[in-house]
Structures are given as C-alpha cells and as structure tokens.
C-alpha positions in Angstrom: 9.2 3.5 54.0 10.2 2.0 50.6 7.0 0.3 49.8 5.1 4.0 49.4 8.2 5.3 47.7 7.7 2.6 44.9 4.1 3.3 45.1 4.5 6.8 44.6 7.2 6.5 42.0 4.6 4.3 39.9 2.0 6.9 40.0 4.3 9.7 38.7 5.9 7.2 35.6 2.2 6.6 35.1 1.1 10.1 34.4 4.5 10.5 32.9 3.6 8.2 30.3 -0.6 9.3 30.1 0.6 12.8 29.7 0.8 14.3 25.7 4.2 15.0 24.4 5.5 16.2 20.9 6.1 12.8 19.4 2.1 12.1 20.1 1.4 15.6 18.8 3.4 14.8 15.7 1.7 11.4 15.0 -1.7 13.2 15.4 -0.8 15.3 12.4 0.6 12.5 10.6 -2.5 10.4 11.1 -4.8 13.7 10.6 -5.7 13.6 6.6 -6.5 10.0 6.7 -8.4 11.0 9.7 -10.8 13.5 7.7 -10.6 11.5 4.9 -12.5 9.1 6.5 -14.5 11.7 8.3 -15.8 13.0 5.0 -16.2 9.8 2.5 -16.9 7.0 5.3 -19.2 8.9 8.3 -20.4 11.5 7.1 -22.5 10.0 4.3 -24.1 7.7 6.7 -26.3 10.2 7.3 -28.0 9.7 3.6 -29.4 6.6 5.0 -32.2 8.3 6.5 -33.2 8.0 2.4 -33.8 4.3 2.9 -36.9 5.3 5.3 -38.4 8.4 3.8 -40.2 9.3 0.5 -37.5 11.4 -1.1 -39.0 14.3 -3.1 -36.7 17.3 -4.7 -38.2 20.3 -3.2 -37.7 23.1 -6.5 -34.8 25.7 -5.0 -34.0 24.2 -2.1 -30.9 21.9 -1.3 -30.6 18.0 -0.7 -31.1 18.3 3.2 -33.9 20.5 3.3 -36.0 18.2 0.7 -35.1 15.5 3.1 -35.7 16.9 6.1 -39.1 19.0 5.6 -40.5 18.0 2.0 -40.0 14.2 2.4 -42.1 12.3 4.5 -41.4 9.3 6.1 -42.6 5.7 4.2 -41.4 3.3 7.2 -39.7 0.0 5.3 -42.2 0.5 1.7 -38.5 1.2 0.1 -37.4 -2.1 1.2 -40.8 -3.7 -0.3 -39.3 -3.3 -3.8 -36.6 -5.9 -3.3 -39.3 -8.7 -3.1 -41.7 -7.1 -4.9 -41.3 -9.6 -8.1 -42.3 -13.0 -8.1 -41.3 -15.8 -5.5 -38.9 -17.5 -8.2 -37.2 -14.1 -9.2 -36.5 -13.2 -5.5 -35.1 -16.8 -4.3 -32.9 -16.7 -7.5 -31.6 -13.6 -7.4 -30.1 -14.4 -3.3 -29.2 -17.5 -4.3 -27.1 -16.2 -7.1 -25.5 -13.5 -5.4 -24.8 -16.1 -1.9 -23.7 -19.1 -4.1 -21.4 -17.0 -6.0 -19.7 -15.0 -3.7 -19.2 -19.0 -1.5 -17.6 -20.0 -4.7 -15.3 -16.6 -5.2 -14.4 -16.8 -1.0 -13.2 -20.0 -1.4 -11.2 -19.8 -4.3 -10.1 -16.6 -3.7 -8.1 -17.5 -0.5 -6.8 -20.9 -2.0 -6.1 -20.2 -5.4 -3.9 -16.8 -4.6 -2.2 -18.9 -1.5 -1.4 -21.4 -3.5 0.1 -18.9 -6.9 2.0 -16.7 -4.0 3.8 -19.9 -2.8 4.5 -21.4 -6.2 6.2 -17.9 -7.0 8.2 -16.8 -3.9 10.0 -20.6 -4.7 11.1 -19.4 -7.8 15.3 -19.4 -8.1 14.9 -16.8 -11.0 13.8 -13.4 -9.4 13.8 -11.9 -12.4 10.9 -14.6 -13.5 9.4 -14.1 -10.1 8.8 -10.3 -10.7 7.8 -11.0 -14.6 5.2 -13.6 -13.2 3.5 -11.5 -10.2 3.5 -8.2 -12.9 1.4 -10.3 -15.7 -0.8 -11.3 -12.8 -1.3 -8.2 -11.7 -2.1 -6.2 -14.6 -5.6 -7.7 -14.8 -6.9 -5.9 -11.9 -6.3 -2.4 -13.5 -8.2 -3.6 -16.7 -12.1 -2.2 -16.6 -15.2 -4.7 -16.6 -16.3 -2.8 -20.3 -12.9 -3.3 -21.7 -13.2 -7.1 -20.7 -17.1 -7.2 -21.2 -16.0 -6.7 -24.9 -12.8 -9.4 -25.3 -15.4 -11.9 -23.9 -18.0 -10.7 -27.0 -15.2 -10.8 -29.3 -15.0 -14.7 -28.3 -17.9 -15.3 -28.0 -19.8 -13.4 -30.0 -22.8 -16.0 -32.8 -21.4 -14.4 -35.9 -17.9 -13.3 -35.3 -16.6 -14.7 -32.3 -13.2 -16.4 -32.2 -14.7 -19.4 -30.6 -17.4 -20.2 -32.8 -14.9 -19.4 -36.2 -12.8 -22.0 -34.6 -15.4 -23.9 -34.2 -16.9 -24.0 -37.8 -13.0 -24.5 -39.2 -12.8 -27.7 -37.4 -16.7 -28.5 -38.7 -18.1 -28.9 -35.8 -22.0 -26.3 -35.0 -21.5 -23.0 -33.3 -22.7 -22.2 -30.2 -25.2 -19.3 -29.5 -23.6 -18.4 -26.3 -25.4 -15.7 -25.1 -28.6 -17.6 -25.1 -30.2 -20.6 -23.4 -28.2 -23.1 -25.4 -25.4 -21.8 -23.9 -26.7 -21.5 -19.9 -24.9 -24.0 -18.2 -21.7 -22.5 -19.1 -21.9 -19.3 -18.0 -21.5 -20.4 -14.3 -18.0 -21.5 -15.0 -17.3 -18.0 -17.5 -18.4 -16.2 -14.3 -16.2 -17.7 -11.7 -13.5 -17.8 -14.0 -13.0 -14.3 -15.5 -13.6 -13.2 -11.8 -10.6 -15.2 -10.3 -8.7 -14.1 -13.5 -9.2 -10.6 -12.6 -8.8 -10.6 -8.6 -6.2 -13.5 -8.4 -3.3 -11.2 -8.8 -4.4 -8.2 -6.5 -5.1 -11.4 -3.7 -1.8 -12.4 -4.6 0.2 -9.5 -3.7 -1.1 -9.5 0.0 -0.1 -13.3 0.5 3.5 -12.4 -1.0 4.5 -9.7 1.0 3.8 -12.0 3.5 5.6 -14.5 2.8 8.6 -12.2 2.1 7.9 -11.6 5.8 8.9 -15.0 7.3 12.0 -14.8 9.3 14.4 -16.8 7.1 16.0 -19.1 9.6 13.0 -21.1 10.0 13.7 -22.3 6.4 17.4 -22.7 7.0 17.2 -24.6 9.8 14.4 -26.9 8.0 16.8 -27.2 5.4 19.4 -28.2 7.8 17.0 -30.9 9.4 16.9 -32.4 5.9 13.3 -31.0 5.2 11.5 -31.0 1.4 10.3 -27.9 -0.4 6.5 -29.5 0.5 7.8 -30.0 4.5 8.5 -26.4 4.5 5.4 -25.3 2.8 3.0 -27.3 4.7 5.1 -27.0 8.4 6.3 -23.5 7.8 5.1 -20.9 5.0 0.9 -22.0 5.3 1.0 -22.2 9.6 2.4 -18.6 8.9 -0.1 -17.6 6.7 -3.2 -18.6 8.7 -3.5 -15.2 10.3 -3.4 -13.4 7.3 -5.8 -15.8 5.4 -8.6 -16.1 8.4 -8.3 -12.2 8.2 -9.0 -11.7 5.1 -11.9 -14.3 4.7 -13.5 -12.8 7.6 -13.3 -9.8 5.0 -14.8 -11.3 2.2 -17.3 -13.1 4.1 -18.4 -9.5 5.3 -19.4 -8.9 1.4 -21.2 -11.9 0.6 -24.4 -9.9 -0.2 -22.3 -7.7 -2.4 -21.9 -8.6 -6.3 -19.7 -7.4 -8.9 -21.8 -5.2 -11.1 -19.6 -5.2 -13.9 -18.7 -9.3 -13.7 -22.6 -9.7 -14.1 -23.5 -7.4 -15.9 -20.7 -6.2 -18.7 -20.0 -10.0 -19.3 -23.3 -11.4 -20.0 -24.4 -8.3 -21.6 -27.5 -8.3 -19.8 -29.2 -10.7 -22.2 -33.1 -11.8 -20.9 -32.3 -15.4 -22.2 -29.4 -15.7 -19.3 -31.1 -13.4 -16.7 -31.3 -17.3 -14.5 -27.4 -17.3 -14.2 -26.2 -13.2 -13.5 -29.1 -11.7 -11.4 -27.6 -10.7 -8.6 -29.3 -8.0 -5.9 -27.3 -5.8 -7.4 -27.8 -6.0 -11.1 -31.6 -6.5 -10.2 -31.5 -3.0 -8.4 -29.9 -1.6 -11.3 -32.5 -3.2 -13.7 -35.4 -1.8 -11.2 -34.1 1.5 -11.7 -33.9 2.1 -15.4 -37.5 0.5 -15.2 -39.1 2.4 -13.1 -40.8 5.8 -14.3 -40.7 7.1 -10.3 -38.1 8.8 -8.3 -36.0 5.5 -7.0 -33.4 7.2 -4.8 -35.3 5.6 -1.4 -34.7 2.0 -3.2 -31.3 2.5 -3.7 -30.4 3.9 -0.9 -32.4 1.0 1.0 -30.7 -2.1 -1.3 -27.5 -0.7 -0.5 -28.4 0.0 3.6 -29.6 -4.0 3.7 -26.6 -5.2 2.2 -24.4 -3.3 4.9 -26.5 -4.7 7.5 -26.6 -8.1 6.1 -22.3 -8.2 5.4 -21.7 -7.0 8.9 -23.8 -9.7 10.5 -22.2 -12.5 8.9 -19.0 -10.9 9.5 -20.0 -10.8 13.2 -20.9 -14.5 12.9 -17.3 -15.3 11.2 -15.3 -13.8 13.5 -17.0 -15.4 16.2 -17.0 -18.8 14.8 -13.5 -18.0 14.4 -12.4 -17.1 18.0 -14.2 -19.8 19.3 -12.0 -22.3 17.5 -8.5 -20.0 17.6 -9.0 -17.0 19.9 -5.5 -15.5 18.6 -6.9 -15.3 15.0 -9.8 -13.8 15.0 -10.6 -9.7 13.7 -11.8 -8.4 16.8 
C-alpha cells in the first residue's frame, strides 16, 4: 500500500509545482516590456525581409505594406545580383576585407581585453583600478565622426600633427591618405578599432573576475602560489566560459563591418578603396550611386549577412561542443 501512496503523492507535488501561482504571475509582468520590446524592434521587422525578394515600388497614397504586398512584384534573388555585380577583383576584395578583418578584431578582441581585465583587477590601488577601467571606457561613447576627424587632424598632407612633426625633424611627409601611404592603413584600422572596443570588452571580463569565489586565491596563496600561478591555474580556467561565449558571438558577425571604422577613418578616399571596402561600405557606396529605387539591395545585403553570421555561429558552437560540451552557446 505505500508504494501507490508515494506514487500518488508525486503526481499531486508535480501538478503542485506545473500549476501557475502569483510569484510566476509577477515575473511575467516583470519580464513583459522587455518581452514586447523585443516583439516590436527584433520580430516584428522580420517581416521587411520579404523586400530582399520583391521589386519594391512606392505605390502614390497608399502605405508601406500595401506597396509591398499588391504594387511590388516579386524579382526572385536579382536583388542579391547587385552584390557581385562589379568586377571579379572588386567582389573577392571586398569579402576578403570584411573576413580578414573581423579574424583579426575576434582574436584580439578576446585576448587583448582578457589580458587588460587581469592586469587591472591585480591592482593594490582601487582608486587607480577604477581611474584605469573609466579612461578605458570612455572611448566607446566617442562617435566614429568625432574620431574620423582626430585621425585627419593627424594625419591630414598639409596640417596634420604627424607630418609637422615630421618636417621639424627634416625628414619628407607622408601623403597618408593616398597610395603612398596603403600599407599602413591596415595597422590604423585594427588599431583605432581595439582602441575603441577594448574597454567596453573589458568590462564584461572584470565583472567576472570580481565573480571568482575568493578562497580559491587564498588558499593558492597559502600553497605558496605566484601572481602568474594564479592567473594561469585560477582566474583564465574561470574565464573560459565567458570567453568561448562571447567568441561564438563575435564569430556570429564576421560578415558584419564597422561602417564608421571604414568609412569615417579613411574618409572614403578612391586611392585607399583596396584597404576599407567592406560589404558594408560597398553597399553604402552602391546606394548613393545608383539613380534607382535600392531598398530591395539593402534589404537583401543586410538579409545575407544574417544568414551568413548565423551559419558560422552554428558551426562555432558546434566545433565548440564537440571539444567541451559544457561550454558551448546552445
């Protein structure tokens, strides 16, 4: 008789615990507005994609859906066309720059803000520590114009703090923004981008760390164990969750650029087009060339480079569960 009273007893805790109650009811409306926040800005505009298949035309008084829907016809993948519509050069360039790059910013952006979040949560002086992580912070709120600008004031033919400094010490200026000056520009890029994200990377890695259950250090201490020992046997093993999670991230925006890095920085100028043209500054470029309507092309660079960033995020994440199951996204 006491073997169906335990099974019966399960059964009722069971729908005890599937049945709604007030706390769930009050987490539903806590969790609500980010709910339709992401109804509204992150669903619902899906449905715009439908752009990147038709021939969008502005039907005079009517709205945006019923010029899509009944005065648009369908054009099949023509939109996508236009992103290999230039010459075989142009199009292998401009993947290769916006892949090669974003490789380069990956990598250094989960070794570089590791590394700076380490160096500062060892600081004795806090006071220091919170100085430090503010100045390396502040970059991130700063706009790609405003910075698009400091880099002309350096490096600008006539006036540029570079090339005065130059000329004082009687050596020949540089014309930086043209071909003389090409093979620098790669190292420009990379830096002014991990001199703008560093900090923001930063934060995540230092919270983090802030997170470690302190005994582990005190015992290591105890054991007789160096500031590196620690490091390398207790704050990075720590870490690794956090840092394969947010590679798998980054890896998911590999076909994504930074409009303003590219563009702001190197003014745009034709003699330098080899070194910045991304997918998206070449989309932009497209547009303000192009006398036709071009919302189908924008909507269709931006649906390929979705489609694109969740594939190899697929393929990171599996990669990484197949080598540590517990660290993997999903």
């Amino acid at each position: 008789m006491s073997r169906p009273s335990a099974v019966s007893a399960n059964l009722q805790s069971k729908k005890k615990k599937n049945r709604f109650t007030l706390d769930d009811l009050q987490l539903f409306f806590l969790s609500l507005p980010t709910l339709i926040w992401y109804i509204l800005f992150c669903y619902l505009p899906m449905f715009g994609l439908v752009i990147a298949f038709k021939k969008y035309k502005v039907a005079p008084g009517k709205g945006f859906i019923w010029s899509l829907i009944h005065n648009s016809p369908w054009s099949g993948l023509d939109n996508f066309k236009f992103l290999f519509s230039s010459n075989k050069a142009t199009t292998i360039n401009m993947f290769r720059n916006t892949v090669g790059y974003n490789i380069v910013f990956i990598i250094l952006g989960v070794v570089l803000p590791v590394a700076l979040a380490i160096m500062i949560s060892n600081l004795r002086s806090q006071r220091l520590a919170k100085v430090t992580q503010t100045a390396m912070f502040l970059p991130h709120f700063m706009s790609w114009v405003v910075v698009g600008y400091f880099v002309f004031s350096f490096l600008s033919t006539d006036n540029g703090l570079v090339n005065r400094t130059l000329m004082n010490l009687g050596m020949t200026p540089v014309k930086w923004y043209q071909k003389d000056a090409i093979g620098y520009w790669p190292f420009f890029l990379v830096f002014l981008h991990i001199w703008k994200t560093l900090g923001y990377s930063m934060v995540v890695y230092l919270a983090s760390i802030k997170g470690i259950d302190a005994s582990l250090y005190e015992a290591a201490v105890i054991d007789g164990a160096t500031k590196w020992q620690q490091t390398k046997f207790i704050t990075i093993p720590m870490l690794k969750n956090i840092m394969i999670i947010m590679f798998i991230m980054a890896v998911g925006k590999i076909f994504n650029s930074d409009f303003g890095l590219f563009y702001r920085t190197t003014r745009n100028s034709n003699s330098l087009t080899s070194v910045f043209l991304t997918l998206d500054v070449y989309v932009y470029n497209c547009i303000f060339n192009n006398s036709r309507p071009v919302y189908g092309y924008i909507s269709a660079a931006g649906f390929l480079q979705s489609a694109l960033g969740c594939m190899t995020m697929i393929v990171a994440n599996a990669i990484v569960r197949k080598v540590d199951n517990e660290s993997a996204l999903f």
